[in-house]
C-alpha positions in Angstrom: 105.3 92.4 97.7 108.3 92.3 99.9 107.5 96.2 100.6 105.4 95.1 103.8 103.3 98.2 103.1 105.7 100.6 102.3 106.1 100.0 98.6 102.5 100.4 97.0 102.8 98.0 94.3 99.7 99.2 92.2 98.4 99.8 95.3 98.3 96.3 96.1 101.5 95.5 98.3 99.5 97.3 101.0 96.5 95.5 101.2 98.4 91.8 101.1 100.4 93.1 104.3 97.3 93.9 105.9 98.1 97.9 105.9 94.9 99.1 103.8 
């Protein structure tokens, strides 16, 4: 989760940042 985006944890990282 500290990807901010950039690291697509299952896809998920992305959508917690706010990225989609």
């Amino acid at each position: 989760m500290e990807g901010k985006g950039k690291l697509p944890l299952e896809g998920k990282c992305q959508r917690i940042d706010g990225t989609e």
